[in-house]
N, C-alpha and C positions, 0 to 999 in steps of 0.2 A: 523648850526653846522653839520660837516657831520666825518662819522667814514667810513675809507677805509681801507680793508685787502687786503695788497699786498699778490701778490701769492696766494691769497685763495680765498672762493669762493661768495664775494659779496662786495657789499658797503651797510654798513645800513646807512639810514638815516631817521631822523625825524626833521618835520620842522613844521612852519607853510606857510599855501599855499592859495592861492586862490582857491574856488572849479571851475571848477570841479573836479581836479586831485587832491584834496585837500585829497580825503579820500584815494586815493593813494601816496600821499607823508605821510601819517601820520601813514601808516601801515605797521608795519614790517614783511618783508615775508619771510615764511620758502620754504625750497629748499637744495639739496641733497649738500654735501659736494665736491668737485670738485678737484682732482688731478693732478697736472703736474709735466710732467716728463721733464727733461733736461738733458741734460750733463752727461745723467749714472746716477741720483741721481733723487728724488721725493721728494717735500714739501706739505705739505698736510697741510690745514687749515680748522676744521668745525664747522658753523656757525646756528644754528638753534633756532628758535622764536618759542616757543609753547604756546603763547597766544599774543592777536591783542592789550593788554592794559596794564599796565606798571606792572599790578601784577605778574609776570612771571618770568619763568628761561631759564636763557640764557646760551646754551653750546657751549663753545668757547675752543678749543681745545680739549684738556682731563678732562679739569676741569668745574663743573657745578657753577654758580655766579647765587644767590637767590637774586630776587629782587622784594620787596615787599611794594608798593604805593611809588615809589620814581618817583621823578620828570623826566624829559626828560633828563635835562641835569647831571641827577646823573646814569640816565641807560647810557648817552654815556659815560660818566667822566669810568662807570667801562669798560665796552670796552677799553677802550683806556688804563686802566690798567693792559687788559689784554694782549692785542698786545702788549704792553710794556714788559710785560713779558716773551712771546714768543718768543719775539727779541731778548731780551739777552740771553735765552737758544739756539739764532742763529735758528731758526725754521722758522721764519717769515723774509726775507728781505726788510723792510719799503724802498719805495722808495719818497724821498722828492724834485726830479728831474723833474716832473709835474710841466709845466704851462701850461695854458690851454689859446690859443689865439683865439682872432677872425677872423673870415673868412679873416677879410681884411688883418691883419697880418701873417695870416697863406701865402694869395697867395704871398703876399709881400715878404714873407722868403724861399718863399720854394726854393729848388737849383737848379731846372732845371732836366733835362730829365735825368736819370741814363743812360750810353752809353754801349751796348751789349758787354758783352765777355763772355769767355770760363769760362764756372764752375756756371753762375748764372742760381741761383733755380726759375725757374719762374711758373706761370700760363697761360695756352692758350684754347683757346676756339677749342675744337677739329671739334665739329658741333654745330648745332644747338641746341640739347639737354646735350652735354656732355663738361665736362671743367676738363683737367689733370694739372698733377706738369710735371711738365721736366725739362734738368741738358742743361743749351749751351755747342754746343760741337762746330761749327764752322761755319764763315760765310755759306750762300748760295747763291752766288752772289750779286748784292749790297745793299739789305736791306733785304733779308731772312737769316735765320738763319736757322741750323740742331739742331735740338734738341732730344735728349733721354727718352722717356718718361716713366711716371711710371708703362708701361706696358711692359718695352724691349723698345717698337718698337723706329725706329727713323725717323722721319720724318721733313720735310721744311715748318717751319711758316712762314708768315707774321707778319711785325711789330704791321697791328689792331688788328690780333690775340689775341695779349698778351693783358692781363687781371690785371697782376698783378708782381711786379717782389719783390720777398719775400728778403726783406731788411738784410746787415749785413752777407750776406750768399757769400764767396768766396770756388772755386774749390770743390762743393759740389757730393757727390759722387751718379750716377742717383739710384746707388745697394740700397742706402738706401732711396729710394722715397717711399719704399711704409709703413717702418716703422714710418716713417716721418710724412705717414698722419696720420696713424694708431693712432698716439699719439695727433696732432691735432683734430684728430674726438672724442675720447674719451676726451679732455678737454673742449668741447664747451657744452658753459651754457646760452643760449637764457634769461633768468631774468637777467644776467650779464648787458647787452644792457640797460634794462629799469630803474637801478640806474645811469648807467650814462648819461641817456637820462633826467631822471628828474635834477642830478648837471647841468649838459649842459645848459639845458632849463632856468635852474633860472639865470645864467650866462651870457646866451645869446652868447652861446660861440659854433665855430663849431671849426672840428677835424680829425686831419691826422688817417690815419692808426698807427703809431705806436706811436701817445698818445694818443691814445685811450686803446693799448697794456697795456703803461707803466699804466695807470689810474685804467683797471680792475683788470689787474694780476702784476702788480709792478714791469715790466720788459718789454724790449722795443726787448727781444731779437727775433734769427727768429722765432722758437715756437711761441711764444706770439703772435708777430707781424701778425703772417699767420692767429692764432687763431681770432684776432681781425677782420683779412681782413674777413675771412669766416662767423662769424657773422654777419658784416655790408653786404654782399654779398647778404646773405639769408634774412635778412630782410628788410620787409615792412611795419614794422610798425612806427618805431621809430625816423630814420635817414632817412634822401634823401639827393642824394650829390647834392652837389652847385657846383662843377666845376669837370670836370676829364679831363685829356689828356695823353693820350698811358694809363700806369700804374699806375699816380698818379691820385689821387681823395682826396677830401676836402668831410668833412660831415658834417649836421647842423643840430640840434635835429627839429622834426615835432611840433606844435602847439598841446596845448590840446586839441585843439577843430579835430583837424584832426587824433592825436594818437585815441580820443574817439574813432570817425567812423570806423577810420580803422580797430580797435578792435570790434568794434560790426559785423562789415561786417567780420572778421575773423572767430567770433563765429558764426555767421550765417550760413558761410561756411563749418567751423568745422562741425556744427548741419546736415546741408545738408547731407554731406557727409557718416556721421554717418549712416542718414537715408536712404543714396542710400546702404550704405554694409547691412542694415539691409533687404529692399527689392530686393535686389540682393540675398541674403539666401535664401528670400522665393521663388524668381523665382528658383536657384534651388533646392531647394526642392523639387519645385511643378514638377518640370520636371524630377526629380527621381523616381518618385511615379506612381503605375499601373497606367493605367486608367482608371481603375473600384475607384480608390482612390485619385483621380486630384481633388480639390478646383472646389467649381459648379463657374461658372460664377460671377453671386452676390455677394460670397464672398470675390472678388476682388477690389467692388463697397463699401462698406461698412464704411472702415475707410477714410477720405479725402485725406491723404496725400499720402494712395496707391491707390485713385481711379485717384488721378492727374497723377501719375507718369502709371498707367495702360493703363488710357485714351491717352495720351501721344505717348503712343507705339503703341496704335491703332491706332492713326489719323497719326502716319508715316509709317505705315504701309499699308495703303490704299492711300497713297499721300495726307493726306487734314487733314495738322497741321494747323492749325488756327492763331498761333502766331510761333514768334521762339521761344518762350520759352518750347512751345511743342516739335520743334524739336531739340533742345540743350538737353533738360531731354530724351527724347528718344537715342540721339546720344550717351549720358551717360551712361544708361542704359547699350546699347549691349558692347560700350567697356569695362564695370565694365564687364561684362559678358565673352569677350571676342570671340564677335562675327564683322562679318565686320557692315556698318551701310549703309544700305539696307533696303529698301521695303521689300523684298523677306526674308532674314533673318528675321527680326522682325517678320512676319508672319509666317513663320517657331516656332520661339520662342514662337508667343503667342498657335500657335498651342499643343507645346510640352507641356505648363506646364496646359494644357486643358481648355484656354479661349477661344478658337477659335477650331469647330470641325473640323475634316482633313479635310473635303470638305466644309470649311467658302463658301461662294461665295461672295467674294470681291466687284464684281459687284453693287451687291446688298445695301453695306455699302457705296463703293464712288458716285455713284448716290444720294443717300440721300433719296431711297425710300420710301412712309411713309408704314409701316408695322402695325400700330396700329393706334387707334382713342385715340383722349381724351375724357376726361370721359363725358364732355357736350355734344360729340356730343351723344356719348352712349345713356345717360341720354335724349335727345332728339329724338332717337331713339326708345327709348321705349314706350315712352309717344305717339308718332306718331301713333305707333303699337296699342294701345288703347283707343284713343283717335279721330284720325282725322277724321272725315264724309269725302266721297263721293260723292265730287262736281256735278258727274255727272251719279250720281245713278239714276236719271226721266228718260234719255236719255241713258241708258244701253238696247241693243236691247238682250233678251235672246234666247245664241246660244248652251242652253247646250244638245240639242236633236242631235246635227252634234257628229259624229265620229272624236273624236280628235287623233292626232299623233303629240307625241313631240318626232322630233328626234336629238339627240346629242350624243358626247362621254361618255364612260362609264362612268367617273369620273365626269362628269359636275355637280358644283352644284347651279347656276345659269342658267333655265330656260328660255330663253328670248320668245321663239316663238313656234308653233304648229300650222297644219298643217289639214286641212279638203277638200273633195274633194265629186263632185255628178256627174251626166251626167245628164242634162235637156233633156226635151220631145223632144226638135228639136236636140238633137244628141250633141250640146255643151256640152264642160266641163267647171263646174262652179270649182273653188276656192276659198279656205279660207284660208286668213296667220293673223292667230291671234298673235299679239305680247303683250308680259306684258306689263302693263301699271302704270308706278311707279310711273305718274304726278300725281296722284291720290292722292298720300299719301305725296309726298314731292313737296312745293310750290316755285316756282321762288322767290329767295332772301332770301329763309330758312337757318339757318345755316346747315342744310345735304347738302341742293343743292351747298353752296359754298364750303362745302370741298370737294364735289362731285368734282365740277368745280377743284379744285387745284388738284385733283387725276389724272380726264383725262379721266381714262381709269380703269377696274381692272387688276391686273396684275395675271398672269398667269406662276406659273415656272413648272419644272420636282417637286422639292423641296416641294415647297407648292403653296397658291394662295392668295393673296391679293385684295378682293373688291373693289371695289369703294363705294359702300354705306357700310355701317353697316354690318357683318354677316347677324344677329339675324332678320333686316331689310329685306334686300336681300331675304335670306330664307322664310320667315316665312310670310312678306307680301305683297311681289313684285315677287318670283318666281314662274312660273306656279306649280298646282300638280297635280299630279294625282288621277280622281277622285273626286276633291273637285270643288265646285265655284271659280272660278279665274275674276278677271276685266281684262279686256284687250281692247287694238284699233284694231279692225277689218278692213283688206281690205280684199274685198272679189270682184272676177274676173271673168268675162266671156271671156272666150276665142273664138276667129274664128278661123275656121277649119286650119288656115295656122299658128297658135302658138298668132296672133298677139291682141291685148286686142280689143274686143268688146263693153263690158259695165265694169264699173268698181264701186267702192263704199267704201267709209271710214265711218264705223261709233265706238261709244262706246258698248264692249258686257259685258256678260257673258260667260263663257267656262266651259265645265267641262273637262279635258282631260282624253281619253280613255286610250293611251298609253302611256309610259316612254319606246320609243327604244334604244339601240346602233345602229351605224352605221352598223355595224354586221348584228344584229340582224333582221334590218331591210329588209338587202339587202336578208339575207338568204328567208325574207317570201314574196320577189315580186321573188325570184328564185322556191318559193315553188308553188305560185301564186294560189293561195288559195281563194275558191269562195269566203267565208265568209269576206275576206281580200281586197275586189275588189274598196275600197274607196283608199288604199294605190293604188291600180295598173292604178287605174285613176289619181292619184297624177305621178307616173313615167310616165303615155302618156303622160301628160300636161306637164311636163317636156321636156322629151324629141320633143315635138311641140313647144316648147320655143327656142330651142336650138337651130334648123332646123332656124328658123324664124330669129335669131340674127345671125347669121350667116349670112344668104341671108341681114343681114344689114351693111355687113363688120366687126360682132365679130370675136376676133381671138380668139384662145382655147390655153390658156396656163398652163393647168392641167398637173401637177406631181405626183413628190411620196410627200409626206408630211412627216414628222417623229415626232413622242411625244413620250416623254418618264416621265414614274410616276417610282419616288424615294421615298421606303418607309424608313421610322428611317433615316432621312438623317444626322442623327448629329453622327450616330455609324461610326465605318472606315469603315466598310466594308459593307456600306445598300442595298440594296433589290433594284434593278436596272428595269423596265418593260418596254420593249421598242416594241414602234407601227409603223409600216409602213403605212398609209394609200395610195391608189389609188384616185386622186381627179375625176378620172375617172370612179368610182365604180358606180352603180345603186344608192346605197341610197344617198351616196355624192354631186352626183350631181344631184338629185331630189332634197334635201333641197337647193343647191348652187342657182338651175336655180325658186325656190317659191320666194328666197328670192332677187334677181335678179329684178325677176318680183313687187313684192311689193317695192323696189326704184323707180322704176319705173313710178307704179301709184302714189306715193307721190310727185314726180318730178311733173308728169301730173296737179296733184290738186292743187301745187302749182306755175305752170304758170297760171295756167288758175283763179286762183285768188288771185295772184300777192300777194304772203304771203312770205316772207322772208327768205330763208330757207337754209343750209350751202349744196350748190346743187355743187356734185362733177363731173369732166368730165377728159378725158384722150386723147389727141390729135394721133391720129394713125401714123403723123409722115410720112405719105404716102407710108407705109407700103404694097407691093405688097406681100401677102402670094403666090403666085404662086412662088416667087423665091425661096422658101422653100421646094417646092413640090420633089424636089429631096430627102429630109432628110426621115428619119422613122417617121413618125406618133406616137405622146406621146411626150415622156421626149426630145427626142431628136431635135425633131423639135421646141417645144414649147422653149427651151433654146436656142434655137437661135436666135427666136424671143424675147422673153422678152431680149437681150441683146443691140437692137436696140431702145428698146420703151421709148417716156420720158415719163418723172415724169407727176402724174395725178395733177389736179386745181382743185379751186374754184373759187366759183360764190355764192352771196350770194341774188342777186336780181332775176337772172331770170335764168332755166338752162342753160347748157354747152354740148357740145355732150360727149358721152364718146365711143370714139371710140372704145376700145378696148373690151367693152362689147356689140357694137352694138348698143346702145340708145340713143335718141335723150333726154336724160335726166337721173338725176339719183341723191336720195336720201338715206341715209345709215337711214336705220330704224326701224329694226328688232334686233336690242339688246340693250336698253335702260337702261339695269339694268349694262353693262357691258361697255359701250362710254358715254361718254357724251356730244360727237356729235349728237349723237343717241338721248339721252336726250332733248337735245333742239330742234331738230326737233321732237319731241311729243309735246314738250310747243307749238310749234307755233300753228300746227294743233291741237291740242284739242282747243285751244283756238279758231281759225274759226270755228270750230264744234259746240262749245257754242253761238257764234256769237259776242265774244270779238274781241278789238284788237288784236295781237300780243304782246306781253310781250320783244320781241327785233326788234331794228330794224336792217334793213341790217345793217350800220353800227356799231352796236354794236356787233352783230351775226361776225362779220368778226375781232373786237379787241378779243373778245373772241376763236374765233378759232386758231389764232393764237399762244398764252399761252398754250392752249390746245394740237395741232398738236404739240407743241415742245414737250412738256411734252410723247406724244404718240410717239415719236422719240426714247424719253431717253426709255420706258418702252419696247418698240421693240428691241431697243438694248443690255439692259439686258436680255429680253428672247432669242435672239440669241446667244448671249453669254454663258448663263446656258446650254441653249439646248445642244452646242458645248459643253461647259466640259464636259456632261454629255454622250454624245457619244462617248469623243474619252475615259473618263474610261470604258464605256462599251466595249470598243472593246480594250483597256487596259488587263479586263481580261479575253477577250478570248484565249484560247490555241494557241502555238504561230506558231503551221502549219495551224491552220484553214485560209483556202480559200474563200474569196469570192466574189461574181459575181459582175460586173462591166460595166457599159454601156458606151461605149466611147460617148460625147456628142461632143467633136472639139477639135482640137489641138492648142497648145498654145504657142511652139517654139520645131521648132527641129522633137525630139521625144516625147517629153512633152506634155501629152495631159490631159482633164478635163476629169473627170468620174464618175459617179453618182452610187453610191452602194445601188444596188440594195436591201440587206435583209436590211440595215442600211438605206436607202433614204437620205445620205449624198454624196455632191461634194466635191471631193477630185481634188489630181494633182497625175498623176506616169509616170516615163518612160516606154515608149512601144518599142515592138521591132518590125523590118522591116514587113512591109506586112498589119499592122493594119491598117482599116480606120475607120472613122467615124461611129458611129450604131453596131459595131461590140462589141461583150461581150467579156471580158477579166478576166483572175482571176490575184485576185493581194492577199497579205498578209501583215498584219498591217508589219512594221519593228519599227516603234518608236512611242509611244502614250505617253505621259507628260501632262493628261488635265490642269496642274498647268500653266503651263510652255507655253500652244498653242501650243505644238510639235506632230505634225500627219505624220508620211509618209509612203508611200506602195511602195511596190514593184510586180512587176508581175510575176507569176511564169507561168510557161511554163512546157509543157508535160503533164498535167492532161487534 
């Protein structure tokens, strides 16, 4: 049984059905009354359900019809009384001119292609996004047409263009296109679609455009007709066409099982949606708001569905979405925003609504550095800390009567090595390079030592510093201090009068260290030179007798400026900047450079000479004549020309390797154990010949794990190059923007284009020079553009100071 109100604004119907759509054929649904205007005149029909069961009142027109526990067909029986009614006070035009055919009958009947002329009302596809009404106004050569459209303008379609050509419409005037829609857009009622989709479906019946017109609204005229087109247009849920060609299309109601889906993935989408406007508020919000009042970080993380869509923006943000659907929701995001969709913008954004501090360092995130421990290693970190004995506490030789010197930078807060020196009866100077010794307390195939091993290295920024072991560990039971009992592996040195090693000696000690210097500090008291102080100024002779000696063995000297810079509050905009220039050439510098030099050295030595396995690194010289350098200035400038030439250093993990560029017939990294873990396994090896074990790796293994390792020290080199960069070219960002400064040409690079190494800054730049410069010669130049976001640096030279 089905009840249809022509001209008005539904079809009720109640049936019985099969479920699933059973609970929606069986429910009458309320929905706003619906207008159409025609011809200068308006019929209006309103229909409303205010309750799902038969106990209810039904207002149909002006009049309210009580209906109470009556059957199905006693609530349509009044309907249909009352449309009856309607009709003869002429209000309602029932239309009984509905048949509703099958696809097959429909292509069977249909008449063929309507043929183009002057006056018809059609639809075209303007672009890709937009679809107008326009009036034919005249050929365009032999199958284009000029058409009028509902904006003025007039323009030449093409025949696929057209969409749709609105029926029953002769010499239609374009003046009134836009009243036209006006009046279709206000009669379109989306529920309309879903009673005829349910008669259709039980009928098995599909359908043209304009009986589908006559079916909702009781009239087939153009109105209706367009009205119909534009609902069946916009939807997808209900209808899919079965045939179209140019402007005609046939439709066939969709399956319940496919309306369900499509309705659920609707509301789904609906929901989505909902929740992108709602998280789109809070991004601006948060981006409206001080900065002293932005959402902390965590608060972002807390609900799920804003840590997805947060996280989202971060991993596009840094380039490392994981899936598309990371970056589909992020792409979301900035257009709901109205931002382009970009790396750069989204960082921007998360910066603004203060997820991200101005100076994120990006680096840091798409590396995937690890910045924290989990809590087991923690929890084993502690436990180590009071608990583990001292393997090789019998065999601890005590050195704590020697005068210790631990020198580093001011901020170091891992200790690795320290420093003791004497003069023997026969005039030699002996040496001590004590290094911490962290085997002691963490055992090969511990879980420390393997996330040790996945670390690398600890990392070092302007920002902060990341470990490689534990803080609390690090600190507390592997760094040297001052003053206190420390374990450590001792090599201790006899030197000959010509720099080069005489006796040498690895054993387990005791230390107590005397000092904690800066490089500074140090240098200041071998320039004070100070009787009291005379074990440090034996440490600088030995040194420099070292130096002499590598040299006379083909070392090349490729000491510079070096530059560090400490960033304090780095997450404020505007942090506390500290910027250092070192001389690798300085007295104290290279006194600790040329101990720890020597101590590779003798570990290389010990382990040839007892074939212990060891990650032994060397440097090919390349056949490298320094005399053809001897023209350049001595320092920075010469030294850059050579390392420009030099290759890449090896390993060797059986037997050493030369390293030419340091002069030695061998050479072991193994004076910072707490901070490599290259460094690391070469203390396993040798403590363990020391005790009189095997080796705990062998070459082969020694060589799978270096490898992991050197990449890993790749990525962390790279990161600190990069921080270091941002962080100088802000510092010199906010210097005043006449300041000058000094500049040492190192070689040119085309033209007038030359490299330059900034002196107060100890960074290589590029700038144009002007005629007469050469090589060695100082120039002033002046920042012109610093961007550290962006890697934008350039100088310019100024001239006449």
């Amino acid at each position: 049984m089905a009840v249809r109100a022509m001209n008005g604004s539904a079809i009720l119907r109640c049936c019985t059905a099969s479920p699933p759509i059973a609970a929606i054929r069986c429910c009458l649904h309320q929905y706003k009354a619906v207008q159409f205007h025609r011809c200068g005149h308006s019929t209006k029909l309103g229909v409303s359900i205010f309750q799902r069961n038969c106990n209810q009142v039904i207002s149909v027109g002006s009049r309210n019809v009580a209906i109470r526990k009556y059957s199905v067909q006693s609530l349509v029986d009044t309907v249909m009384e009352e449309l009856e009614s309607l009709r003869q006070r002429g209000r309602v035009r029932a239309s009984n001119k509905l048949e509703l055919k099958s696809s097959e009958e429909l292509l069977e009947n249909k008449s063929g292609k309507r043929m183009m002329q002057k006056g018809l009302l059609l639809e075209f596809k303007k672009d890709s996004e937009r679809v107008l009404l326009a009036v034919a106004q005249k050929p365009d050569g032999k199958k284009n047409w000029m058409v009028s459209d509902q904006n003025g303008a007039m323009t030449s379609i093409k025949p696929q263009q057209i969409t749709f050509i609105v029926p029953g419409v002769e010499n239609f005037d374009h003046t009134e296109i836009s009243d036209f829609v006006q009046r279709a857009q206000s009669n379109l009622d989306p529920t309309l679609l879903e009673f005829a989709w349910i008669e259709l479906l039980e009928k098995n019946k599909s359908v043209r455009v304009e009986e589908l017109a006559e079916m909702i609204f009781g009239s087939a005229e153009p109105l209706e007709s367009y009205c119909a087109h534009l609902l069946l247009s916009k939807d997808d849920i209900y209808f899919t066409v079965l045939e179209s060609k140019g402007s005609f299309s046939v439709y066939g109601p969709r399956s319940d099982v496919q309306v369900e889906e499509l309705l659920r993935r609707k509301h789904a989408k609906e929901a989505a949606e909902n929740e992108l406007k709602e998280f789109v508020k809070l991004l601006k919000s948060a981006r409206e708001m001080p900065s002293h009042s932005k959402p902390a970080k965590s608060s972002w993380r807390t609900e799920e569905k804003i840590r997805h869509r947060i996280e989202s923006l971060e991993a596009y943000a840094i380039d490392d979405c994981r899936n598309d659907d990371q970056k589909k929701t992020a792409g979301m995001i900035l257009k709901a925003m109205g931002l382009a969709k970009t790396a750069s913008t989204a960082v921007g954004l998360l910066i603004d609504i203060g997820y991200f501090p101005v100076h994120v360092n990006l680096d840091l995130l798409k590396l995937n550095i690890r910045t924290n421990y989990p809590e087991e290693i923690l929890a084993a970190a502690e436990s180590v800390l009071s608990e583990s004995p001292d393997l090789d506490k019998v065999d601890r030789i005590d050195l704590t009567h020697l005068k210790v010197y631990a020198i580093d930078v001011d901020e170091a807060d891992e200790l690795d090595d320290a420093l003791s020196a004497t003069r023997l009866q026969d005039g030699r100077i002996k040496v001590w390079i004590h290094v911490a010794d962290p085997t002691s307390l963490v055992q090969p195939g511990s879980m420390i030592e393997r996330e040790a091993m996945k670390r690398g290295t600890s990392v070092f920024l302007p920002t902060a510093t990341y470990p490689m072991f534990p803080e609390k560990l690090a600190m507390e039971g592997m760094s040297l201090k001052q003053g206190k009992p420390c374990n450590a592996v001792t090599v201790s040195v006899v030197l000959h009068s010509d720099g080069s090693i005489a006796e040498y000696l690895v054993e387990n000690s005791i230390i107590k260290p005397t000092y904690m210097l800066t490089y500074e500090s140090a240098s200041e008291l071998l320039h004070l030179n100070l009787e009291e102080e005379v074990e440090l100024r034996l440490l600088s002779e030995a040194a420099m007798l070292r130096l002499q000696w590598r040299r006379g063995q083909g070392a090349i000297d490729t000491s510079t400026l070096e530059t560090r810079i400490k960033v304090t509050n780095p997450d404020d905009s505007e942090p506390l900047i500290t910027l250092y220039v070192e001389n690798q050439a300085d007295p104290a510098m290279r006194l600790v450079t040329e101990m720890m030099i020597l101590c590779g050295e003798v570990i290389a030595t010990l382990g040839s000479c007892n074939n212990i396995p060891l990650p032994y690194r060397g440097q090919p010289q390349s056949n490298i004549d320094t005399s053809a350098f001897s023209h350049l200035p001595e320092g920075p400038v010469r030294s850059s020309a050579i390392v420009k030439i030099m290759r890449a250093a090896e390993m060797d993990f059986r037997k050493p390797i030369r390293h030419g560029v340091l002069g030695l017939p061998g050479y072991v990294q193994f004076t910072s154990p707490i901070r490599r873990y290259m460094d690391l396994l070469a203390h396993y090896q040798v403590k363990a010949f020391l005790r009189g074990d095997s080796p705990p790796f062998s070459a082969g293994q020694l060589e799978g794990m270096a490898s992991m390792i050197n990449m890993n020290t790749r990525v962390v080199r790279k990161l600190s190059n990069s921080s270091l960069r941002y962080w100088i070219i802000e510092y010199l960002r906010r210097q005043p923007k006449e300041k000058s400064f000094s500049a040492l040409v190192l070689r040119f690079i085309k033209d007038r284009v030359v490299s330059i190494l900034l002196m107060e800054v100890g960074l290589q730049a590029s700038v144009w020079v002007s005629v007469g410069v050469q090589v060695g010669d100082e120039v002033k130049v002046k920042v012109e553009e610093a961007h550290p976001r962006d890697d934008i640096l350039t100088f310019k030279e100024v001239q006449g100071i």
